[in-house]
C-alpha positions in Angstrom: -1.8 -16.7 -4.7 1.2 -14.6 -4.2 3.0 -17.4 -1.6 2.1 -20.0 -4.4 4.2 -17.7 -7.2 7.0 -17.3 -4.9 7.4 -21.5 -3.9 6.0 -23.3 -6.4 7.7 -25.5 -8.5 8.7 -24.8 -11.6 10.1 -21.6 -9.8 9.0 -18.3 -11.8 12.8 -17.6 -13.5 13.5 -13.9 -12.0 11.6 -12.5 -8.7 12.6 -9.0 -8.1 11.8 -7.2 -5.2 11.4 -2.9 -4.7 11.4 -2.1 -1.5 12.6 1.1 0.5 14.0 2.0 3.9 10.5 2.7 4.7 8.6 -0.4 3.8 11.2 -2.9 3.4 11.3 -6.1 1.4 13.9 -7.9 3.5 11.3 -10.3 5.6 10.2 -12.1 2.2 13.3 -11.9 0.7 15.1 -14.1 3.6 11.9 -16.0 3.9 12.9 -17.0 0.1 16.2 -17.5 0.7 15.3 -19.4 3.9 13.0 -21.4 1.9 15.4 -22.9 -0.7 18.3 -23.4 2.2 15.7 -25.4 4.0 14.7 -27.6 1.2 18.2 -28.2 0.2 17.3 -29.0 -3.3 19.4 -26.6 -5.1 22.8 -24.8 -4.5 22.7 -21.6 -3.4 25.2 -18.9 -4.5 24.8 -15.6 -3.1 26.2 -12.9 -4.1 26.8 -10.3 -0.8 26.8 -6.5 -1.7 25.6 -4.9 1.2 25.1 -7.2 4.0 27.4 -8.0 6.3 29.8 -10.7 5.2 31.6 -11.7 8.4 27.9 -12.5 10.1 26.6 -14.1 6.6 29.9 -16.7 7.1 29.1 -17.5 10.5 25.4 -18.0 10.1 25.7 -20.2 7.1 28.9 -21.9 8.7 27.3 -25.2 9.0 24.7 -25.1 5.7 26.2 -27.2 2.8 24.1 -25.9 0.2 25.1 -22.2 0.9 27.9 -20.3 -1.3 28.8 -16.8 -0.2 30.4 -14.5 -2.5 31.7 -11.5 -1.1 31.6 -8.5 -2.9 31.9 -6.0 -0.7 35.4 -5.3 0.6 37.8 -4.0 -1.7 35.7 -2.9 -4.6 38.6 -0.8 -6.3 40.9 -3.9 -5.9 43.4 -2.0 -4.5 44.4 -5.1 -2.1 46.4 -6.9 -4.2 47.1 -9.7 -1.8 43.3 -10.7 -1.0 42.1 -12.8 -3.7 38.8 -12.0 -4.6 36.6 -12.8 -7.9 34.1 -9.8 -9.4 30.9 -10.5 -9.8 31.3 -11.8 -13.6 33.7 -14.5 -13.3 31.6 -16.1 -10.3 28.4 -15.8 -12.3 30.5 -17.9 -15.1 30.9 -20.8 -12.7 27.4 -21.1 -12.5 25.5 -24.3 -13.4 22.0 -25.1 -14.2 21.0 -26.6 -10.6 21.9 -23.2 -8.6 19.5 -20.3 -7.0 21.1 -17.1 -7.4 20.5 -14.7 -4.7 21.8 -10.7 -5.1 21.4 -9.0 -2.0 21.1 -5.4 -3.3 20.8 -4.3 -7.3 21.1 -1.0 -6.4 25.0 -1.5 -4.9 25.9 -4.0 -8.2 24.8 -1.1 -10.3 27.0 1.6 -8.1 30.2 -0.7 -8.6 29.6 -1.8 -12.2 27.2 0.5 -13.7 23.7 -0.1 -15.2 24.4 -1.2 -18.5 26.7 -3.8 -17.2 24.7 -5.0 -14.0 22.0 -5.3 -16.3 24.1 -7.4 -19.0 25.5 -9.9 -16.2 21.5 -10.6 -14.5 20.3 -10.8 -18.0 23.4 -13.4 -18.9 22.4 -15.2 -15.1 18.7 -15.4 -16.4 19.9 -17.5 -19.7 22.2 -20.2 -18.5 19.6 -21.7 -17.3 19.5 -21.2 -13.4 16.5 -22.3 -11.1 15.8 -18.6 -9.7 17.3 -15.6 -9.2 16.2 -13.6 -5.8 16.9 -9.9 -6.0 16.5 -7.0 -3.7 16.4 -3.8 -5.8 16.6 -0.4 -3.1 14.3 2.2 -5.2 15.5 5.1 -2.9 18.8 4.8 -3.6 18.5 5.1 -7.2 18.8 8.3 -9.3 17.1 7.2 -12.5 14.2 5.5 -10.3 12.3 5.3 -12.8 14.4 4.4 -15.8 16.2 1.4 -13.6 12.9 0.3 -12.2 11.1 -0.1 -15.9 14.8 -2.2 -17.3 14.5 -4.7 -14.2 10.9 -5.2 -14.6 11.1 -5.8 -17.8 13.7 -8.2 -17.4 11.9 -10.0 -14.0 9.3 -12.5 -14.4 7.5 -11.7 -10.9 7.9 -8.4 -9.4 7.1 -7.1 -6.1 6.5 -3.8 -5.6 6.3 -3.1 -1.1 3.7 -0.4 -0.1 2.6 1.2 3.6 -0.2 0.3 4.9 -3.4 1.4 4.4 -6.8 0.6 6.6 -5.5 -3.0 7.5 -2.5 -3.6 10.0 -1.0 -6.1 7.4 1.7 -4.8 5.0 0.9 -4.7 1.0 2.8 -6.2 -1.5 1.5 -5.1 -5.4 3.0 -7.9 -8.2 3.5 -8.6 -11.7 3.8 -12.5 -12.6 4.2 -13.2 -16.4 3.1 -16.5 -17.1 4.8 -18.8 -19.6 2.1 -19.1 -21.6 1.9 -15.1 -21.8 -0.4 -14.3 -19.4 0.2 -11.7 -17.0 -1.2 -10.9 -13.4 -1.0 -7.7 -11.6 -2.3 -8.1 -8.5 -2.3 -6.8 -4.5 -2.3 -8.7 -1.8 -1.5 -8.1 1.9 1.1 -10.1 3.7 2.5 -11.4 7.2 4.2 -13.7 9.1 3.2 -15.4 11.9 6.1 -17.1 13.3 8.1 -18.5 10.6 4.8 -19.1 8.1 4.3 -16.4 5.3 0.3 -15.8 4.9 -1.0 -13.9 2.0 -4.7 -12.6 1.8 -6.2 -10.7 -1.5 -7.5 -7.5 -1.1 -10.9 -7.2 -1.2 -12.7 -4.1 -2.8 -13.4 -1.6 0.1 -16.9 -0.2 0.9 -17.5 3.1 0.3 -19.4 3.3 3.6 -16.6 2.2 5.7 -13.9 4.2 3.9 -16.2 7.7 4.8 -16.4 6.1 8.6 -13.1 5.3 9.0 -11.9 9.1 8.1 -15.1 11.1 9.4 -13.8 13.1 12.5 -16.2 12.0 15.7 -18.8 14.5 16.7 -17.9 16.4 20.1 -20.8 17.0 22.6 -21.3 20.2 23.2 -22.4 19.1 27.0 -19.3 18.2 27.5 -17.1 20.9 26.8 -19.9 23.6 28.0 -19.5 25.2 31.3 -23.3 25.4 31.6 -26.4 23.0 30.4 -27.5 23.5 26.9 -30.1 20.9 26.2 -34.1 20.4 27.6 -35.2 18.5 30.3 -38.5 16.6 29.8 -40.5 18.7 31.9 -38.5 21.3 30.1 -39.8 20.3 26.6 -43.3 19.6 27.6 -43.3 23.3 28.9 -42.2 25.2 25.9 -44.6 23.0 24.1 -47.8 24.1 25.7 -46.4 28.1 25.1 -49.1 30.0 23.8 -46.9 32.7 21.9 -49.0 36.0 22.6 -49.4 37.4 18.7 -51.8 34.5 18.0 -55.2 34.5 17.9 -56.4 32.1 21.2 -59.0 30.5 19.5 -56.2 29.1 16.5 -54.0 27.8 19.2 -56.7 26.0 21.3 -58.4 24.2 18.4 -56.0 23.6 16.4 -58.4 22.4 13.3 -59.1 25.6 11.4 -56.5 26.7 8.8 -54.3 30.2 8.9 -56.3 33.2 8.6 -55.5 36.7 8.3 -57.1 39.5 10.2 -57.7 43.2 9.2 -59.4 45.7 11.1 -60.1 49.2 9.4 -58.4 52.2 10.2 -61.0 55.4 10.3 -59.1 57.3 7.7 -59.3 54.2 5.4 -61.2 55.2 2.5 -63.4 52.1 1.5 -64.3 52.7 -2.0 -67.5 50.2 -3.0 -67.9 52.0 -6.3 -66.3 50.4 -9.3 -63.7 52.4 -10.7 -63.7 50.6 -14.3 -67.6 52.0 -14.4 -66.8 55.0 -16.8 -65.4 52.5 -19.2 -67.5 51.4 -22.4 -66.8 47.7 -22.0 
């Protein structure tokens, strides 16, 4: 389901992506990117904070449909003789039949702050673009939280990228809103085998193999001994034909009678047979 929200037509409006330097989003997001360049449907403009610009130019040399804006060097503008445009007059230029791709939120909002990062994706989102692709680095934000919760609000499929867990396949948990309203949340794992992006759901794990998969294994104690512990058979059969001496032979060699106890009287017992309520008037 996820690959199907990410590459079918009509494209979902905003996919935003929160990785970390951990468990990092870049694979799908230049499998997107890829995507769209291969198709060759659309225009698209992206918009370079963090990469590296010099190899973006010279992989994209020869691709047509590819506009790079570089907004990386020179971020004061203190050069005045390199001619460079900010990030809101080249959003301007922007038509309806262009995918906008932002390489990293997180360095738009250090240059231009929140509010106004926000203002500008929220201004891309309304004229009418096919798609914006965003990467959004949660660990280098201060106000995680607070920037994660405006972004989501504003993205119409989000991805959120977590470790692993059980599975050698990476996770992925996302948020699609619908047109219609409807909203999915959703995890599913992810990989890519060659150039192909597959996506499986996530089935509900057994209880049973969760406790196997984190019980410790039992060690033999044969094996770390430096003498035998257990019984041989002969060994066995032995201890059970013991007669153990403070039983009765008889009780051990049938076997059928039940437990009995036996008394034998001292001499200085005194045996009283009379009955000591006699006395009484009852």
């Amino acid at each position: 389901m996820l690959k199907s929200y990410l590459t079918k037509q009509p494209y979902t409006k905003f996919i935003l992506i929160e990785d970390t330097l951990q468990e990092q989003g870049k694979q799908i997001f230049h499998y997107l990117v890829k995507t769209h360049i291969d198709k060759g449907q659309y225009k698209v403009q992206y918009f370079v904070f963090h990469e590296n610009f010099p190899r973006l130019r010279s992989t994209f040399t020869n691709t047509i449909n590819v506009c790079l804006h570089d907004l990386t060097g020179d971020v004061c503008g203190w050069d005045e003789n390199e001619e460079r445009k900010d990030f809101e007059s080249s959003i301007s230029e922007l038509n309806g039949g262009d995918v906008v791709i932002v390489d990293s939120l997180a360095h738009a909002i250090y240059q231009y702050g929140l509010g106004e990062t926000y203002r500008l994706i929220n201004n891309v989102k309304n004229q009418g673009v096919q798609q914006i692709i965003a990467l959004l680095h949660t660990d280098l934000l201060k106000e995680k939280e607070k920037i994660c919760s405006l972004f989501e609000h504003l993205s119409t499929l989000n991805l959120n990228i977590e470790p692993k867990f059980i599975s050698e396949n990476r996770r992925a948990q996302y948020t699609h809103k619908k047109s219609g309203g409807k909203v999915i949340t959703q995890i599913e794992e992810y990989k890519f085998e060659g150039t192909n992006f597959v996506t499986q759901k996530i089935e509900k794990p057994s209880v049973k193999k969760l406790l196997d998969s984190t019980q410790m294994p039992q060690a033999d104690p044969e094996s770390i001994s430096t003498f035998r512990i257990g019984l041989t058979d002969e060994e066995k059969i032995s201890r059970d034909q013991l007669v153990l001496p403070y039983l009765p032979k008889s009780e051990t060699q049938t076997g059928k009678e039940e437990g009995k106890i036996f008394y034998e009287f001292d001499q200085r017992d005194d045996w009283d047979e009379e009955d000591p309520d006699d006395d009484l008037d009852i």
